[in-house]
C-alpha positions as MATLAB code, in Angstrom:
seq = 'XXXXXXXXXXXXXXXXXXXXXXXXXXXXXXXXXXXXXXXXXXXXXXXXXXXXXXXXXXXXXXX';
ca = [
       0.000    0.000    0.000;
       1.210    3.265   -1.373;
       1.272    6.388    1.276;
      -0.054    8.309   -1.259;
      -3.372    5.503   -1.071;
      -3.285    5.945    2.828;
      -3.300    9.632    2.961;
      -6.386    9.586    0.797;
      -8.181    7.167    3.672;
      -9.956    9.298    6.728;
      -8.867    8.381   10.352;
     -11.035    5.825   11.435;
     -10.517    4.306    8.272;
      -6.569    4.679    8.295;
      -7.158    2.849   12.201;
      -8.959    0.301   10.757;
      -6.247   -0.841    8.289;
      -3.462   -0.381   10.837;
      -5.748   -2.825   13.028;
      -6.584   -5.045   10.129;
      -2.670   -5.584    9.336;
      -1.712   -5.886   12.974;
      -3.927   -9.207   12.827;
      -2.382   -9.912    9.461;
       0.778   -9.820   10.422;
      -0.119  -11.671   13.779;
      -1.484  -14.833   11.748;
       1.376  -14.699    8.980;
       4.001  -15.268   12.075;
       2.367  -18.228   13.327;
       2.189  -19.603    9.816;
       5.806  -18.969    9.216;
       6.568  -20.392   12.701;
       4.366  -23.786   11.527;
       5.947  -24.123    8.280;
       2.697  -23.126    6.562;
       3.773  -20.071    5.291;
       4.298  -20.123    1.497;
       5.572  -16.571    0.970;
       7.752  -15.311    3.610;
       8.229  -11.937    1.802;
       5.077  -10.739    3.345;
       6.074  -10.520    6.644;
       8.553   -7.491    5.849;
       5.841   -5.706    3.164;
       3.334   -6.005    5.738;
       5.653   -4.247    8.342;
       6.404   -1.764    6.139;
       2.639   -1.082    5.200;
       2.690   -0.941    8.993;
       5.357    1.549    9.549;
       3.509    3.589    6.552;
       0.154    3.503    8.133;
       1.900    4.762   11.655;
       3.563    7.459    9.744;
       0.427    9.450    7.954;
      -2.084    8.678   10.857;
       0.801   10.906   13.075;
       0.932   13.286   10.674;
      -3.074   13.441   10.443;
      -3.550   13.452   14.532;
      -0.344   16.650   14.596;
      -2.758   18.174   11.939;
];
């Protein structure tokens, strides 16, 4: 996801994606730590999309 794309999202819906990766990234770990995982690349683009979603809802809340 594209910063650009998040700034474009309001608040609560910028919240709800942050939320909605969290448990992403939550269930990709224990797949990875089962073997189940087929593409471990996800884990660090989801933390990233993470890090990005952090980053513009700070700069919305300083607005």
């Amino acid at each position: 996801m594209k910063a650009a794309d998040i700034r474009a999202l309001t608040v609560k819906e910028t919240e709800s994606k942050l939320k909605d990766f969290t448990v992403e990234l939550f269930n990709l770990r224990f797949q990875h730590a089962t073997g189940q995982l087929e593409n471990p690349m996800k884990i660090p683009q989801l933390k990233k999309d993470i890090a990005r979603i952090k980053t513009v809802l700070n700069e919305k809340i300083d607005e």
